[in-house]
C-alpha positions as a printed Julia matrix, in Angstrom:
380×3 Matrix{Float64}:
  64.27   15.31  60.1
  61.86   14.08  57.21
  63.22   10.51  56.04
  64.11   10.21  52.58
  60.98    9.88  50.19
  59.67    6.71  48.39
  59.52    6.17  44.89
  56.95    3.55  43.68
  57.57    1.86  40.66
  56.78    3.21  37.24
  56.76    1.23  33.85
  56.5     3.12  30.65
  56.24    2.79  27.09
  55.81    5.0   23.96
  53.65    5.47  20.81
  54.97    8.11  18.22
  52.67   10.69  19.53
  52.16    9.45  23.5
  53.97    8.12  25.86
  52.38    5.24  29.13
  53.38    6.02  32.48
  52.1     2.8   35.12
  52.88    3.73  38.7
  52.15    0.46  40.85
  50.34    1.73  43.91
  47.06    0.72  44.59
  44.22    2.31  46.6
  46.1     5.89  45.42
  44.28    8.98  47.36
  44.98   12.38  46.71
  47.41   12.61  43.75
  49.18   15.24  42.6
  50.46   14.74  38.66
  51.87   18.36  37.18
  54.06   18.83  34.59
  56.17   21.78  34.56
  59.47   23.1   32.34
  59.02   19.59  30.63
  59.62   17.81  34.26
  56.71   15.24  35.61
  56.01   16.05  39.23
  54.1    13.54  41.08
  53.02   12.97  44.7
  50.41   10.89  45.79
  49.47    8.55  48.43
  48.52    4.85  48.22
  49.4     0.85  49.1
  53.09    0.52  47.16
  56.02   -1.6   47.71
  56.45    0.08  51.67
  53.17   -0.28  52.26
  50.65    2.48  52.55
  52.7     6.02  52.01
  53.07    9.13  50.71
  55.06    8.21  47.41
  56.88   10.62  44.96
  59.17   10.77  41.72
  60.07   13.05  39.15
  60.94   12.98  35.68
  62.71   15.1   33.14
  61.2    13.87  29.73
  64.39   13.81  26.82
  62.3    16.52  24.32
  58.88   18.48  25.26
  55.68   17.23  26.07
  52.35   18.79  26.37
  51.76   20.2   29.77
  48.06   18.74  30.78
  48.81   15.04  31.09
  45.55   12.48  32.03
  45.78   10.53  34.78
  43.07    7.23  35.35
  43.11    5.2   38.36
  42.14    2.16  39.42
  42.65   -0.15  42.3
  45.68   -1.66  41.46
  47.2     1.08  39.95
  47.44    4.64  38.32
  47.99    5.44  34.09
  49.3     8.59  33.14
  49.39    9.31  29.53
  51.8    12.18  28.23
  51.03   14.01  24.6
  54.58   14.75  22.64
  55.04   17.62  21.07
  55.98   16.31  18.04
  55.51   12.97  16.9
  58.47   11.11  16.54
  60.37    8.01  18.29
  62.51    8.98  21.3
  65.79    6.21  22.21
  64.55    6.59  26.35
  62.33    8.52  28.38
  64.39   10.63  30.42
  67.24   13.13  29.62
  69.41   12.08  31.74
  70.91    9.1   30.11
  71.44    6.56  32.63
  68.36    5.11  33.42
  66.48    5.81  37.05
  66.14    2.64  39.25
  62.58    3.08  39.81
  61.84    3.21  36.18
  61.21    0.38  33.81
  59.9    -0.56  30.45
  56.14   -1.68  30.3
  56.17   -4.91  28.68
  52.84   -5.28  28.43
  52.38   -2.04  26.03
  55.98   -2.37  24.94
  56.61   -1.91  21.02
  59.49   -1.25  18.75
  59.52    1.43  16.61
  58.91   -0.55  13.25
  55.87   -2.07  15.64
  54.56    1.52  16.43
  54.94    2.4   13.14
  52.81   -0.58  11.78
  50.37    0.12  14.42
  49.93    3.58  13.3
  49.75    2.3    9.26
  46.96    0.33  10.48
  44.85    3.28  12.69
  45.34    5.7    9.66
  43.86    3.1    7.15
  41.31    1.89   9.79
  40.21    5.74   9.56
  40.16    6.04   5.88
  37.98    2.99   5.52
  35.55    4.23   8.0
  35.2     7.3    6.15
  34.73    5.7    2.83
  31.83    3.51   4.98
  30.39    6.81   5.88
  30.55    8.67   2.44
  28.81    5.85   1.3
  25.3     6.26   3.71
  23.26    8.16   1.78
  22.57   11.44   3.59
  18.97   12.5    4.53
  18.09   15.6    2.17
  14.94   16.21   4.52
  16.68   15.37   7.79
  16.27   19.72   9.51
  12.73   19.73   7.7
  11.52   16.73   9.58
  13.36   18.04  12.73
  11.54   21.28  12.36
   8.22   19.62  12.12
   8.93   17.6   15.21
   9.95   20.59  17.16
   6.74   23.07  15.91
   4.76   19.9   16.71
   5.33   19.46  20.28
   5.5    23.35  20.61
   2.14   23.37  19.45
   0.86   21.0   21.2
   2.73   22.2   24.79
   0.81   25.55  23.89
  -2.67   23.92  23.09
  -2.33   21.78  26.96
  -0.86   24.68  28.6
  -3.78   26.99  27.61
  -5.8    24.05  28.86
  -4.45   23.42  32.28
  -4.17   27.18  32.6
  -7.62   27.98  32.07
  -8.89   25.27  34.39
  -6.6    26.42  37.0
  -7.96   29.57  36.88
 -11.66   28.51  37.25
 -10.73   26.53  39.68
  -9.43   29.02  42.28
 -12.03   32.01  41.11
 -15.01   29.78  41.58
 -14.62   27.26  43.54
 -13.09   30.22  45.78
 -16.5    31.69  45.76
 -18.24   28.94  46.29
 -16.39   28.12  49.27
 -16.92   31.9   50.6
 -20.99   31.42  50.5
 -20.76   27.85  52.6
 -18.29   28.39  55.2
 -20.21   26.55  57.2
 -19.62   23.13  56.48
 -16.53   21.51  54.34
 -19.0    19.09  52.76
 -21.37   21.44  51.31
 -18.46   23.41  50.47
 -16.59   21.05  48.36
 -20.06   19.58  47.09
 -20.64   23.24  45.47
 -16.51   23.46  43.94
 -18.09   20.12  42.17
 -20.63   22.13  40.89
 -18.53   24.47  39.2
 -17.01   21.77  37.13
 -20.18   21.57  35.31
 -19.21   24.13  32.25
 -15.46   22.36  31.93
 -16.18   20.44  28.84
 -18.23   23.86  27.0
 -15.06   26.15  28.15
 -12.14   23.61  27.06
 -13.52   21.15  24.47
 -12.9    22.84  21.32
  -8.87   23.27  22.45
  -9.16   19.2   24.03
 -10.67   18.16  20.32
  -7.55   20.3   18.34
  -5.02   18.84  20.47
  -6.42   15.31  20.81
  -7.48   15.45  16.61
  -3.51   16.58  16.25
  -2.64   13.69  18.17
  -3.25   11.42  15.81
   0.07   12.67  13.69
   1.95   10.94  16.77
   0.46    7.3   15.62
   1.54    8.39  11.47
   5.17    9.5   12.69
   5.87    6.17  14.42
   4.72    3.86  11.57
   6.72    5.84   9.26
  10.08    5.8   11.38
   9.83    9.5   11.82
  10.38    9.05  15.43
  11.23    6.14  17.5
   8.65    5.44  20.14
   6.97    2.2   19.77
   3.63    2.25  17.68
   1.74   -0.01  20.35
   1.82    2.35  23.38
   1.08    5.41  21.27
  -2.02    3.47  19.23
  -3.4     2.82  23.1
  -3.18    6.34  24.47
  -4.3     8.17  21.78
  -7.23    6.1   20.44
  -7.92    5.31  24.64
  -8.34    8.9   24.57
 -10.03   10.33  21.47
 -12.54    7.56  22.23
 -13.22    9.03  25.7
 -13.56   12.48  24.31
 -15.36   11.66  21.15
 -17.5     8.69  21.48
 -18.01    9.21  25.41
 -18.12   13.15  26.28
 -19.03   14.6   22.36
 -21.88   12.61  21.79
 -23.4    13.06  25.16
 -25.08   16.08  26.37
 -25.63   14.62  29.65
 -22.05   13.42  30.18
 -20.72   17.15  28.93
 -21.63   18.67  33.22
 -20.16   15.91  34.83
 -17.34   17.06  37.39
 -15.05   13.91  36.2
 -14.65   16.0   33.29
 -12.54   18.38  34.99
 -10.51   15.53  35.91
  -9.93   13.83  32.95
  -8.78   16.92  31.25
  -6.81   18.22  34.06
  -4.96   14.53  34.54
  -4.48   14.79  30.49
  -3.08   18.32  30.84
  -0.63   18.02  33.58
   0.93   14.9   31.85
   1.46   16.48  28.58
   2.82   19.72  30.18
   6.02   18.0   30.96
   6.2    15.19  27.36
   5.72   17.77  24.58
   8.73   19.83  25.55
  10.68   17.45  27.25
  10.74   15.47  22.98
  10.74   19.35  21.94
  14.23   19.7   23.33
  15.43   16.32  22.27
  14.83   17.16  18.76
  17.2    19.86  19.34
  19.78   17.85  20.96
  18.78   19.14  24.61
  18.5    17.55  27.77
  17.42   19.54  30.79
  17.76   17.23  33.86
  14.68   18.91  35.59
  12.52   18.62  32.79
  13.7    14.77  32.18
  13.28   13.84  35.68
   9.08   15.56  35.89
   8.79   13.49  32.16
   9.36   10.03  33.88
   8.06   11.3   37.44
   4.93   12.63  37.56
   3.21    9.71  35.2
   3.48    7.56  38.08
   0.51    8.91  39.81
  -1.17   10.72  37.27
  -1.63    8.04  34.69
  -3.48    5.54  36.84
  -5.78    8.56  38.09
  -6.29    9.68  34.49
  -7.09    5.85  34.09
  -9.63    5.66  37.0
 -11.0     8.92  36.45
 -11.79    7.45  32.44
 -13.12    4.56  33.99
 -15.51    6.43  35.9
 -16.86    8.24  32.97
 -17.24    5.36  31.0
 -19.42    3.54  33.73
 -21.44    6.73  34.31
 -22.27    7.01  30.53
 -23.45    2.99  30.56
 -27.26    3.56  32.02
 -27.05    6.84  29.23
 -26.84    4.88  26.48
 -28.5     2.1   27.77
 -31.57    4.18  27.75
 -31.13    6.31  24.52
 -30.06    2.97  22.75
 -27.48    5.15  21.01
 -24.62    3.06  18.8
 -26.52   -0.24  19.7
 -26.11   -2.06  16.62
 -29.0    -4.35  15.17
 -28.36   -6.9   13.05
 -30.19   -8.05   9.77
 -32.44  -11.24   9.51
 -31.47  -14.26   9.7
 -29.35  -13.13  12.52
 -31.81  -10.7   14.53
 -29.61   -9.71  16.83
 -28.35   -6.57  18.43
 -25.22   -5.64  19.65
 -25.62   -3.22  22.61
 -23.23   -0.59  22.74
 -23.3    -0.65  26.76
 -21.81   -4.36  26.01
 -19.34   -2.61  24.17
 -18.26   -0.47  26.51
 -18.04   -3.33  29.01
 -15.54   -4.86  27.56
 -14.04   -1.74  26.61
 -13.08   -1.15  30.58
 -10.97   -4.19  30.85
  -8.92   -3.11  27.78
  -8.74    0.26  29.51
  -7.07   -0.71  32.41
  -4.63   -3.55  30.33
  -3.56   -0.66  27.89
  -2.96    1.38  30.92
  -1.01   -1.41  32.98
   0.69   -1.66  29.11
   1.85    1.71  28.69
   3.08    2.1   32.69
   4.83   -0.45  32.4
   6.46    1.03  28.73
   6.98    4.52  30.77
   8.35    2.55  33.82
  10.88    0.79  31.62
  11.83    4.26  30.51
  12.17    5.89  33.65
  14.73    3.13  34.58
  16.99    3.75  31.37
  17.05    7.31  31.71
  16.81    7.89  35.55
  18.24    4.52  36.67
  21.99    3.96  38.56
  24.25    3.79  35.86
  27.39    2.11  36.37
  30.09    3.99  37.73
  33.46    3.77  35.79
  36.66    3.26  38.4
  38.71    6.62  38.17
């Protein structure tokens, strides 16, 4: 025959509208809390006052209570919180007048009525006064208008790079599938001639490149005037890193224009922004899509430093260019008689490049961590 069945201890107390159930047992595993024809049913199994057991009680509550109570455990021990049906005061707990011997008051949460009542004053005026604080912000009048120029923004812009990195995706694969056909015989040659069809990239994709890098510049003018809240430094560095590569660097010359590292620039650029425009798209509509969030602080990691490099490599390939052409070489007036040579310029230019990178993966890496680190677990 089954022995008779242990009862842990259980405190309680009352508010007008809820009442505290504390069951000491700690390390509780698989419990079973019901309520049903206004009786508490529990059975569960954890470290009590005969040790580690399978523990049980019931209780018939002295008027009706909701029927979903909450449980939360922790080590030490397990709450269960009970919704009346109507709020009012009850004399005891159970129906049955004389009180149970596992049962006792919870001193620790233990109020008189005139207390509870107080208690409640004070929550209902706590309320008001934070509504009156809230009535009092002035609302924005242009709050959906600005969020439905940040959403057609980054739609726009997700188009513009996705018609980008589709395009050169398709090149890719229909000629430098050819290519590779006609010299089968050797890998070298072969992937020497899948460089060579790179050399129209920048006459096939600029004009899209220049509308969505030109755009761009909105994302510097909607962080200086709190329309967003990314910091202005990082976005000042990518997008001015950027326009200057495509401008200054591949616009003004011819010779830089059939350059395979053009297909690399843009196709590091495009990848990148396939997953940030609608991964802030959906947070201006409240929506976070774990897949999306995860590629948004993923695939920077190696893309940025190769769009980095591969910018680095264009820059030093256009030096002995404009070294020759003299073009943007600045010369000074008398008395000074000196000129400032835009190679120089550039120089210099490739150590910022790879501190603003270092600047803004460390900004992105930051992020990752808030939005894809361990958060702390809560004890249940």
């Amino acid at each position: 025959m089954a022995g008779p069945s242990l009862r842990p201890h259980v405190h309680w107390a009352q508010r007008h509208r809820e009442l505290f159930l504390r069951v000491d047992l700690s390390d509780v595993r698989n419990p079973d809390i019901t309520i049903t024809d206004n009786v508490l049913h529990f059975r569960a199994q954890g470290h009590g006052a005969k040790g580690d057991n399978i523990y049980e009680f019931e209780i018939e509550f002295l008027e009706p209570v909701e029927p979903k109570p909450v449980c939360r455990m922790t080590q030490r021990q397990l709450n269960i919180t009970v919704q009346k049906k109507e709020s009012n005061w009850w004399e005891r707990l159970t129906k049955q007048e004389k009180r149970p011997l596992f049962l006792a008051p919870d001193f620790d949460r233990w109020l008189d009525e005139s207390d509870a009542e107080m208690e409640l004053k004070e929550k209902e005026e706590e309320k008001i006064n934070k509504m009156k604080i809230e009535s009092r912000v002035p609302k924005d009048p242009f709050k959906h208008l600005k969020k439905g120029y940040l959403v057609m923004y980054n739609l726009v812009q997700f188009l513009g790079f996705s018609w980008i990195f589709v395009n050169m995706t398709v090149r890719l694969f229909i000629l430098g599938k050819g290519n590779m056909e006609i010299h089968l015989f050797s890998k070298m040659v072969g992937f020497l001639c899948l460089t060579d069809s790179f050399y129209d990239t920048f006459h096939t994709i600029s004009d899209m490149m220049y509308f969505c890098h030109t755009l761009a510049l909105m994302e510097i003018m909607n962080s200086l005037i709190g329309l967003v809240r990314s910091p202005l430094i990082p976005s000042v560095v990518q997008v001015f890193g950027r326009n200057f590569v495509l401008f200054v660097i591949l616009g003004s010359l011819e010779e830089m224009q059939s350059k395979p590292v053009v297909f690399f620039i843009f196709y590091f650029w495009s990848i990148t922004e396939l997953f940030r425009y609608p991964y802030y798209m959906l947070s201006c509509m409240g929506i976070e899509w774990k897949p999306l969030t995860w590629l948004r602080y993923t695939v920077f990691i190696p893309l940025y430093p190769l769009g980095g490099l591969a910018e680095a490599v264009c820059i030093v390939q256009s030096i002995p260019i404009f070294s020759e052409t003299g073009k943007f070489s600045l010369g000074l007036p008398n008395p000074l008689n000196v000129t400032i040579q835009f190679p120089f310029v550039l120089q210099i230019y490739l150590i910022a490049l790879f501190l603003g990178v270092f600047v803004n993966f460390r900004h992105l890496y930051k992020q990752r961590k808030q939005h894809l680190g361990p958060k702390k677990r809560k004890m249940k």
